[in-house]
N, C-alpha and C positions, 0 to 999 in steps of 0.2 A: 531344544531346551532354551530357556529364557539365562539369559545374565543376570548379575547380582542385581544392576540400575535399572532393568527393567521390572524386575519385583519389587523395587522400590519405589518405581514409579506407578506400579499398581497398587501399592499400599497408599501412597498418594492421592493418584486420581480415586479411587473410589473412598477416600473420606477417613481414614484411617487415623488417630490424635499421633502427635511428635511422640507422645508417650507410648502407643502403643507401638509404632516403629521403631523406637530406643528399643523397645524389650525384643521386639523381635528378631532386629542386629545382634543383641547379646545373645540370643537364644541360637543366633546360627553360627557364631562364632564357637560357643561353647560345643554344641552341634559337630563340627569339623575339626576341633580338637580330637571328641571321643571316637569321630571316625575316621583320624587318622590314627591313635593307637588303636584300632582297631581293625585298620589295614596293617601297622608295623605287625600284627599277631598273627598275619595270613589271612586274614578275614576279605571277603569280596566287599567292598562297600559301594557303591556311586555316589564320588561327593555332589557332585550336581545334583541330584535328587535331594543328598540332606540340605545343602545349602539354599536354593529353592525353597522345597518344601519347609524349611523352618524359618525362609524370609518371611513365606504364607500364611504359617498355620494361625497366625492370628486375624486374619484379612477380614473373618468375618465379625470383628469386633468393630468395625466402621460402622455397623447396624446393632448388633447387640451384643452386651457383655455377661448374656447368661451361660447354660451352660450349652443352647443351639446354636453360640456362635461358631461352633463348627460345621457345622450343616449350613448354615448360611455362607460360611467361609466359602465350602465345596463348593455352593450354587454360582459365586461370585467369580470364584475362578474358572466355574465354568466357563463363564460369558465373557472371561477374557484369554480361553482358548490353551488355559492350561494341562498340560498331558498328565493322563491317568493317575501313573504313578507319585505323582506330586499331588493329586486330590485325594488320592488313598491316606497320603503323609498328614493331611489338613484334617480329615475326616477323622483319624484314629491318633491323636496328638493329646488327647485328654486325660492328664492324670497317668494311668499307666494302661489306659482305656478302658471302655463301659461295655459289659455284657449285653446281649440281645434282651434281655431278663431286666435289666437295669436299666436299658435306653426306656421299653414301655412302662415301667415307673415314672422313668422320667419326663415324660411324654416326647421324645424322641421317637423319628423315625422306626417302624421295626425295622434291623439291623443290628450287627456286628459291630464294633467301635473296639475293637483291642489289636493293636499293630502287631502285626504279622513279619513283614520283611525287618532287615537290619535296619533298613535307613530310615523307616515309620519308628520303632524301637528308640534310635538314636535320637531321633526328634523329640518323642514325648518324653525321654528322661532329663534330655537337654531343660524343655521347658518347664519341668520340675523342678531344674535347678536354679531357675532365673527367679526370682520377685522384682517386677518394676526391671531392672537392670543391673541390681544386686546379683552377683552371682551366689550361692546360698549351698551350706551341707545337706547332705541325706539327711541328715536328723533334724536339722531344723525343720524341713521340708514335711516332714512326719509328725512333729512338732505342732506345726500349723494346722495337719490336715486332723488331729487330734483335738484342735484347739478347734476348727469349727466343726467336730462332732462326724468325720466324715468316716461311712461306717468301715469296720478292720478287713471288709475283704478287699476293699479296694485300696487301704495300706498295705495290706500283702501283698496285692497287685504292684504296689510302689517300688516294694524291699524289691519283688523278686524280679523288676525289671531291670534293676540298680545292677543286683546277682547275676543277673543272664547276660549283661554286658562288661561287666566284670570292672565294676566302679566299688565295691566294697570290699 
């Protein structure tokens, strides 16, 4: 497993803006808050995985800031030899993730995009909570994603990841 500096130094070398590493610091900080009350509750968590993976999940924004920067993210971390389970985290970090059904709308890979384990879970709520480096409520965040018209199944997807980890 990689250390914190070395994921920083891969958000580095491969191109990544100051701005997009501020958020990403915030995003893993907030990250191991939630999963450490979520080990105080008996929960299995692997901080190294959230922490990691939520240094990553935006790596693929060095190239693009649509919504394949996670796909791009994954291919990047390939090729700098990171383990599965943190490309899993980079892969499924969107929103509160995208159906198979909604990736080929989207012209996304066919695939699955909706986090599965705790620590994928913990990451994309994290990064729901971050704007920029703001850290930000549920409801604003709902707020937003109302405000650019984003459709209610994927706000429910929001609510119910908020609910399943028991931030509401």
């Amino acid at each position: 497993m990689l250390f914190r500096e070395d994921a920083l130094d891969i958000l580095k070398v491969s191109g990544c803006s100051d701005k997009v590493i501020a958020h990403c610091i915030t995003v893993a900080e907030l990250a191991l808050e939630i999963a450490v009350k979520q080990i105080n509750k008996g929960k299995d968590v692997d901080l190294e995985i959230v922490e990691i993976g939520a240094l990553l999940h935006d790596l693929g924004r060095a190239r693009s800031h649509g919504i394949d920067h996670a796909i791009i993210g994954v291919e990047m971390a390939k090729e700098n030899n990171i383990e599965p389970s943190v490309l899993e985290v980079i892969k499924r970090h969107i929103g509160a993730g995208i159906t198979r059904e909604e990736a080929k709308i989207m012209g996304l890979p066919d695939d699955d995009y909706i986090p599965v384990t705790l620590e994928q879970k913990i990451v994309a709520h994290a990064d729901n909570l971050v704007m920029g480096t703001e850290r930000i409520s549920l409801d604003r965040r709902i707020r937003k994603m109302q405000e650019k018209q984003i459709d209610k199944k994927s706000i429910e997807r929001v609510k119910a990841l908020a609910e399943e980890i028991g931030l509401c």
